[in-house]
N, C-alpha and C positions, 0 to 999 in steps of 0.2 A: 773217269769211267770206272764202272763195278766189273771186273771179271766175274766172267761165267766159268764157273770149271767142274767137270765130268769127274763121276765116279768111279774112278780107275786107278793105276797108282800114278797117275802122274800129276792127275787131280789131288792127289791125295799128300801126295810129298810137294805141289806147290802150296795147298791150304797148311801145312805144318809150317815152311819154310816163313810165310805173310806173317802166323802165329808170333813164329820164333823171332823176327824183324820186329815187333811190336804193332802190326798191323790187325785189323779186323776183317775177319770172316762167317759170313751167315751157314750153319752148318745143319746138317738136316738131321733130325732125330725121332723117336717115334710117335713123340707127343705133336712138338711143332717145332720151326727154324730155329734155329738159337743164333744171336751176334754173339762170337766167338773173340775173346782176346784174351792174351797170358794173363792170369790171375794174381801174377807175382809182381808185375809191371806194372807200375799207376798210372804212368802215363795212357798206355795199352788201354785198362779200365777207364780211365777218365775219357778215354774216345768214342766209349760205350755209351756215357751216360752224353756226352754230347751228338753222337749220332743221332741217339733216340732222343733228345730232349726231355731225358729221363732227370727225375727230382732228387738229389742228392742221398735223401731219408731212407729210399727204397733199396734195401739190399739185393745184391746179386745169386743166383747161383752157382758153386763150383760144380764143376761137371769132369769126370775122373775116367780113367780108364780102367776100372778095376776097382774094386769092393776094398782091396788092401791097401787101397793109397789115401780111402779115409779117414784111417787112425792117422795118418801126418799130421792131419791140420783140425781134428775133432776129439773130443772126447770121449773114445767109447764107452760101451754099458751092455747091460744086457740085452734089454731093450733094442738096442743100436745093431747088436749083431742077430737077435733073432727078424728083425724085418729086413735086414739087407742078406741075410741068409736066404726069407722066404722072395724077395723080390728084385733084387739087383742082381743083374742088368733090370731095370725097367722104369715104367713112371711113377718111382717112388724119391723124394727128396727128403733127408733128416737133417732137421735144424738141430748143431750138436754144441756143447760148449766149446769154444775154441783153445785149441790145443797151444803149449806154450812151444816159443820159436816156429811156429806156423809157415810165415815167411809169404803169407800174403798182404796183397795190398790193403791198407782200410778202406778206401773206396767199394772192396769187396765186400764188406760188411756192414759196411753205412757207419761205422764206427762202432760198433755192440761187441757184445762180450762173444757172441757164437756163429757162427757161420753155415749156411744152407750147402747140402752135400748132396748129388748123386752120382751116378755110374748110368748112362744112356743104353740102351739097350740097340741099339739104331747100328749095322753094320758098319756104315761108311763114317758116321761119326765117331766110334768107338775106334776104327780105323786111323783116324784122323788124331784122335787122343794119345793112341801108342806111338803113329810115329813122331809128334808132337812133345811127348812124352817129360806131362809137364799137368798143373794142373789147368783147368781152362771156365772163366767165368762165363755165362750166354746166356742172358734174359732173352725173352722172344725177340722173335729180329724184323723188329716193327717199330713205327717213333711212338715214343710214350703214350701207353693210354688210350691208342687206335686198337682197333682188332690186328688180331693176332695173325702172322702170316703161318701157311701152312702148307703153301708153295714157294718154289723160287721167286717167281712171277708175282705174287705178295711181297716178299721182301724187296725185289726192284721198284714194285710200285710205291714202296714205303722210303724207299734209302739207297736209291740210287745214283750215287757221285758222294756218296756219306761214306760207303764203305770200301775194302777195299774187292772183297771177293764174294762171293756165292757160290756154292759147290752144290748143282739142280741133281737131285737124286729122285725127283717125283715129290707126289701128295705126302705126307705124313699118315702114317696110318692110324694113330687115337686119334688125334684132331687136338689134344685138348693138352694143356699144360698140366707137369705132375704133380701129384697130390704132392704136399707138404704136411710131415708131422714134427712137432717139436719134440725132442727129447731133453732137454733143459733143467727139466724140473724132475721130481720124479714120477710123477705123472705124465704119460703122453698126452696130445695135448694137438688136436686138429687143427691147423694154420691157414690150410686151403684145399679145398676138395679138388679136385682131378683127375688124370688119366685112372689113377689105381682105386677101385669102388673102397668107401672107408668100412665095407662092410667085411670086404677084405682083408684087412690089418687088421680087424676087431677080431679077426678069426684067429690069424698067427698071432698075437698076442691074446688073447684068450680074455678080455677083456674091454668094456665098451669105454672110447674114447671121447673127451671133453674135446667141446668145439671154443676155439680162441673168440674173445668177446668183442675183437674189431678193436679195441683202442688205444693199442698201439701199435705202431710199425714193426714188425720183428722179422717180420718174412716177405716175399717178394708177393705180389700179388694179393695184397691185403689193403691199398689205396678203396677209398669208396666209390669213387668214378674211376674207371679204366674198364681195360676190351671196350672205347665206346667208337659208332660210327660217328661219321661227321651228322647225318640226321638224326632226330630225335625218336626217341625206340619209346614205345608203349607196350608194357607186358600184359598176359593173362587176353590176350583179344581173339572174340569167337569170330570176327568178322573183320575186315575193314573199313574203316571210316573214311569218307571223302577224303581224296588226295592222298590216302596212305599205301601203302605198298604191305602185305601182309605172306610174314614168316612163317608158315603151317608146322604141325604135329601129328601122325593119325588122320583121322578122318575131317581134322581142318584143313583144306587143300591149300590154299594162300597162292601167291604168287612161285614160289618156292614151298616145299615140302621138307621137311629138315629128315622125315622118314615116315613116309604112306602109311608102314608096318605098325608103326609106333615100336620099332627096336632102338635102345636108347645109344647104342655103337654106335651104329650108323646116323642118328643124329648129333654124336658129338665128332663122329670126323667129318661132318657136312658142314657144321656149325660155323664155324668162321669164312670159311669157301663163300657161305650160302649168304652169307652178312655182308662180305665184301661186296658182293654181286648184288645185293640190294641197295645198300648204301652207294652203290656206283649212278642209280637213275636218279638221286637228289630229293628225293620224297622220306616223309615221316615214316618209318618201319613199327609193325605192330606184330606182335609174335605168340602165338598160340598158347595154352599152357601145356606146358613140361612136367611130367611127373618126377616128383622129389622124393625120389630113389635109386638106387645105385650113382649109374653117371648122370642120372636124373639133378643131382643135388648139385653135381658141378657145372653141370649147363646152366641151370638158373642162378647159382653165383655169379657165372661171368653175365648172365642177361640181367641181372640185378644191379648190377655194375657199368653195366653198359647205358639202363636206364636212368643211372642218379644222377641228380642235377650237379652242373657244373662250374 
């Protein structure tokens, strides 16, 4: 069985204790659920990637209590300290070169030279980190390649007798998993669009960033099929087609509306809610067009994604 555990401190100091044991916990943050296990432990990691059925290739991310606990295990830069300056705590994640005597797992990093880093901005998670106090890997806490949970009640429907806990703090309030930039090179270098608009970062760094050309695996959420439902998704639809079940935008009404307003917040913390809930009636999903702007660009990455054949 998964425990359920409240956000309190008792919820708080048993999800650290599961941590510390080598077990997994789904923890809630502002983007979305994270599977939670020590980053230092392989075994811990390696429970990760078998809960979710996750592909070995796809690195993790570390998730920290704190901005200063990323020079342990990355390499900083300038670059590295002016966007965790402007943005951490939040959904920002930097892929940095990996730091010598690190003292994480490789599992953690799929075996690569660098390692995916952020600092959650999420109270109870952040919570959970310090008294953890330790670093802590959590891809979404969902089995591989399904949509993204963004409830508790998501991750039970996903990985329930998989894991050991869940700590229900409510919805997530971005909806959307965080942006990824690499600092690698000396170039920044866009990995994956997300919670934080890249229009944002181009701002703190005073400079417009190169988008990663997909071909190869270096950061988590860069597979070409994943977020997919179990039915088959059809983008750019003004309508529904016999038998399909249709995702709205704006003044496309659909079965679900991702945001009447056409506010693009509000349809990336609906987004995977709104997916689940379609994909639950067994029919083809057909989903409206998304404007590819701001969170615009990261919604239609994961529907991009979710639409590729598999």
């Amino acid at each position: 069985m998964t425990d359920i555990l409240q956000p309190n401190p008792q919820g708080i100091a048993c999800a650290a204790a599961i941590l510390a044991d080598g077990g997994l916990v789904a923890l809630p943050t502002e983007t979305v659920y994270g599977l939670a296990a020590d980053a230092r432990n392989g075994e811990a990691v390696a429970r990760i990637y078998e809960a979710k059925g996750r592909p070995s290739f796809n690195p993790l991310i570390v998730h920290l209590a704190q901005a200063e606990d990323a020079q342990r295990y990355g390499i900083w830069s300038d670059n590295a300290e002016i966007l965790a300056t402007a943005f951490w705590p939040g959904p920002l994640t930097l892929v940095l070169p990996l730091a010598s005597n690190h003292g994480l797992s490789s599992l953690v990093t799929a075996g690569l030279d660098s390692v995916a880093l952020r600092v959650p901005a999420h109270p109870t998670s952040r919570a959970i980190l310090q008294a953890f106090d330790g670093p802590v890997a959590a891809p979404s806490a969902n089995p591989s390649g399904r949509i993204t949970a963004t409830t508790a009640a998501h991750v039970l429907a996903g990985l329930e007798g998989r894991i050991d806990a869940v700590v229900d703090d409510g919805p997530c309030a971005v909806g959307l998993e965080s942006t990824i930039v690499g600092l690698t090179q000396n170039t920044p270098i866009l990995l994956r669009a997300g919670g934080l608009p890249v229009e944002a970062i181009e701002a703190a760094l005073g400079l417009q960033i190169d988008v990663a050309d997909g071909a190869e695996i270096i950061a988590p959420g860069q597979m070409t099929s994943h977020y997919a439902p179990a039915a088959q998704v059809r983008l750019n639809a003004q309508n529904a087609q016999d038998g399909e079940v249709l995702l709205g935008f704006g003044q496309i009404t659909g079965d679900l509306n991702l945001s009447p307003s056409g506010d693009l917040t509000q349809a990336a913390a609906n987004l995977f809610d709104y997916l689940h809930a379609l994909d639950a009636l067994g029919k083809p999903i057909a989903i409206a067009p998304i404007p590819d702007h701001g969170l615009g660009r990261a919604i239609n990455d994961r529907l991009r994604r979710a639409a590729a054949p598999r």
